[in-house]
Each structure stands twice: as C-alpha cells, then as structure tokens.
N, C-alpha and C positions, 0 to 999 in steps of 0.2 A: 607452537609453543610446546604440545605434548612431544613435536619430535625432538624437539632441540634435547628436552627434561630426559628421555630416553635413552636419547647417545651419552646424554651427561653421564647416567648413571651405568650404563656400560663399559666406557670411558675409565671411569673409577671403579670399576666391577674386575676389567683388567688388570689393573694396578694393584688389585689384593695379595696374589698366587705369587707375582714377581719379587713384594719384597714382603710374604707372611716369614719367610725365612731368613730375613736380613742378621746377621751376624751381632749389628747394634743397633739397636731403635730407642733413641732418646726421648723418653715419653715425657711430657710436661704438660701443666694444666694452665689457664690462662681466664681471665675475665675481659671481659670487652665491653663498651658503651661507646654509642655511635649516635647523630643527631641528622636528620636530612628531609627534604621534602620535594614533592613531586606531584603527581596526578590520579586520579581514581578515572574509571570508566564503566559502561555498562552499556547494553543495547536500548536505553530510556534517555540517553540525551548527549546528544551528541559535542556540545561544548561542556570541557573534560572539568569536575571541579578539582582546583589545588589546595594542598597542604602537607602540612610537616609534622613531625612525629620524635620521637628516639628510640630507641632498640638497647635493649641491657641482653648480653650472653654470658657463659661458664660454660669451658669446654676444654678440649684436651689436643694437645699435637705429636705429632710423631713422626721426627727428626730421622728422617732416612739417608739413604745413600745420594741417590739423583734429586727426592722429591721432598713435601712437607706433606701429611695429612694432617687436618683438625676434623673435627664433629665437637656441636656446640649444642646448645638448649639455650633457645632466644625467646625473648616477650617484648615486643612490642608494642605501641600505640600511635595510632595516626589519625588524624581528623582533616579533611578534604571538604572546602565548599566553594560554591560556585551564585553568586545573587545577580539579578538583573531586571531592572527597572527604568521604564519610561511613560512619559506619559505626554502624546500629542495631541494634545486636544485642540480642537472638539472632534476630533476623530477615534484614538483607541487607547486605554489604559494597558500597560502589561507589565505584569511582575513572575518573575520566576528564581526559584530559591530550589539548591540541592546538596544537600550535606550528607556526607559517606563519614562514616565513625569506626575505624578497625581497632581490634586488640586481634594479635596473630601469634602465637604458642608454635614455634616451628623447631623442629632436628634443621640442624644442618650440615650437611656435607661436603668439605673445599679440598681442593687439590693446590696447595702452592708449588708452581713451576720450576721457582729456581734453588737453590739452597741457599743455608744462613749466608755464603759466605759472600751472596750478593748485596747490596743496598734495598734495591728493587726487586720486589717477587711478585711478578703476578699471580691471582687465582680465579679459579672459577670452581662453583656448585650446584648444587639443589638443595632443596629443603623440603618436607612436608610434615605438614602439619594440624592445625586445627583456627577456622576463624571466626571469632566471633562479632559482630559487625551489624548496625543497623545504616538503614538508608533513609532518607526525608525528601522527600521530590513534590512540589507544587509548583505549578505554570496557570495563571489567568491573563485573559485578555478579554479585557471590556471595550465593548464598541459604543461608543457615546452617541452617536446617529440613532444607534435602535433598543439600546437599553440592554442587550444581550449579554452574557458573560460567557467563553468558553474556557470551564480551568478543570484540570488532571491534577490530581492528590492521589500519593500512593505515601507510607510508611511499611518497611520491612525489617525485621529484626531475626536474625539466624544465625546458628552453630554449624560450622559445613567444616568438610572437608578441605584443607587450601595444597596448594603445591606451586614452587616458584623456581627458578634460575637466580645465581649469584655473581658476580664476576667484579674483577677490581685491581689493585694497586697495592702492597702492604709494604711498609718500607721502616728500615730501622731508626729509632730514636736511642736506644742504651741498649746494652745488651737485654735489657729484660723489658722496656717498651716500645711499642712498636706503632706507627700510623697506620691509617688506614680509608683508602678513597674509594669507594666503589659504587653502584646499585643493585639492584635487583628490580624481578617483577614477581608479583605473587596473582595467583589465580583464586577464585572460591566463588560459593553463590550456590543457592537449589533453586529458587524462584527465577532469578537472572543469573548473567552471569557476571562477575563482579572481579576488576582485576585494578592492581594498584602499580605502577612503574615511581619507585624513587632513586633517588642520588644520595648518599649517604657519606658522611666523614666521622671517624672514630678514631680512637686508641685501644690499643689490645697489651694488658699486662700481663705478662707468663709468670709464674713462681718457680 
C-alpha cells in the first residue's frame, strides 16, 4: 500500500513542472457527494465487518492541455459491523459483535486521464489526512458441559493519522455535472492497524 501511495504521488509530482507553464489553465471549483459501502479490517478479526457511508467534498480543477487536476477537502462518515451468533446446545453458546465507526477529514489529490472532450475520464489519487474512528470488538463462547466462558472485549477510540489511494470513472451528465463510480482504500490506526476498502457512486458539480 505505502508503495503503490508513493509512486501515486511521484506520478503526480511529475506532472506539476510539465504543465506549471501551460499557456491556459481553466481553473473551476466544483462540490461533490458520493454514497458507497464496503468493508473495514484490522489484525483482531479476521471476518471483515461491512458498511456504508457518504462523503461530501469542495474542491478545485484545473483544465489543462492533455490532463485534469482536482485537489478537494472531503469528510466523510462510515459505520462497519459485523454480528454473529449460535447457540448449540447442550454444547457451546457463541456470540460475537464488531462495529468500526470512521469520520475521515482527508486532502485529496486526482489525476483525470483524459480531457473534457471525452465522455469517460478515468482517475486515480491519494489523500491524506486525519481519522477519527472508534472500534467495539466482543467474542464469547460458553461451554455448557463445564460452565466455562471464553470472551475478548476491547473498545478503542482515536485521532491518527490516515493516508489512502483513490481511482475511478467520472463521466459527463451537462456540461456542469458530472457522475462518478470509483473506490478507494484508506489506512489509520496507533493501537492497531485499521484500514477501510469502499466502492462509492457520486455527482460532482463545477460552477
């Protein structure tokens, strides 16, 4: 993940020098909302909980020769859980519940491939930013032959550092709105490490 986030941003590190001198740079500002859902993860449990979210941005583009740049300011919200219960008796009770909760404050920065005067533009980015996020993890299993209980309870709640990959689809509706199909993955976590993979669809309005 960190190589892939590195070339991303060399990638686009390139791309500054080549058109900082471009002749016309059509700058425009734009608002975006997107809705999508997906998965969280962490090295505490290995069946991944799902959920969904939406994401609101405001950001800016810049209408080059070959290329598109945007950089945006995104918040989103996402809620992830994962519940599981059986009960075989007169052998073993087991319930286990894990709920992941993000809000993610991220920059973000895309590259779209093709120009306007395509339908279909692909893009890809990074973002980094800040996440604030708690975790709920409880696992019991009761053995009804000996009376025994084995259960794991953790609660975590932190502000960390995040950093993710973006890539996608954006395609014209009017001249001034546009779709949009894509995902991302986003990383974070001090205690663990905590990464979310969604699929998202939006509209992006330019003024």
């Amino acid at each position: 993940m960190k190589k892939v986030l590195i070339i991303s941003i060399m990638f686009i590190s390139s791309l500054l020098p080549r058109y900082a001198q471009a002749a016309h740079a059509d700058i425009s500002f734009y608002i975006s909302m997107k809705a999508g859902g997906g998965f969280a993860h962490s090295n505490k449990d290995y069946e991944r909980p799902i959920g969904y979210g939406v994401l609101g941005a405001i950001g800016g583009q810049y209408e080059l020769k070959d290329v598109n740049l945007r950089s945006e300011l995104e918040i989103s919200n996402f809620s992830y859980s994962k519940n599981k219960h059986t009960d075989d008796y007169p052998f073993n009770k087991y319930d286990k519940s894990h709920q992941v909760n993000t809000t993610l404050y991220m920059a973000n920065f895309y590259v779209d491939l093709l120009h306007d005067e395509y339908k279909l533009k692909p893009y890809f980015g990074f973002g980094i930013g800040l996440a604030a996020f708690n975790e709920n993890f409880f696992e019991d299993d009761y053995v009804y032959l000996t009376g025994l209980s084995f259960t794991t309870e953790s609660y975590i709640s932190e502000y960390t550092f995040s950093y993710g990959i973006n890539m996608g689809i954006g395609f014209n509706i009017t001249d001034n709105l546009s779709g949009d199909v894509g995902g991302r993955c986003v990383y974070f976590g001090r205690t663990y490490r905590f990464g979310t993979c969604d699929a998202t669809i939006g509209l992006r309005y330019a003024f």
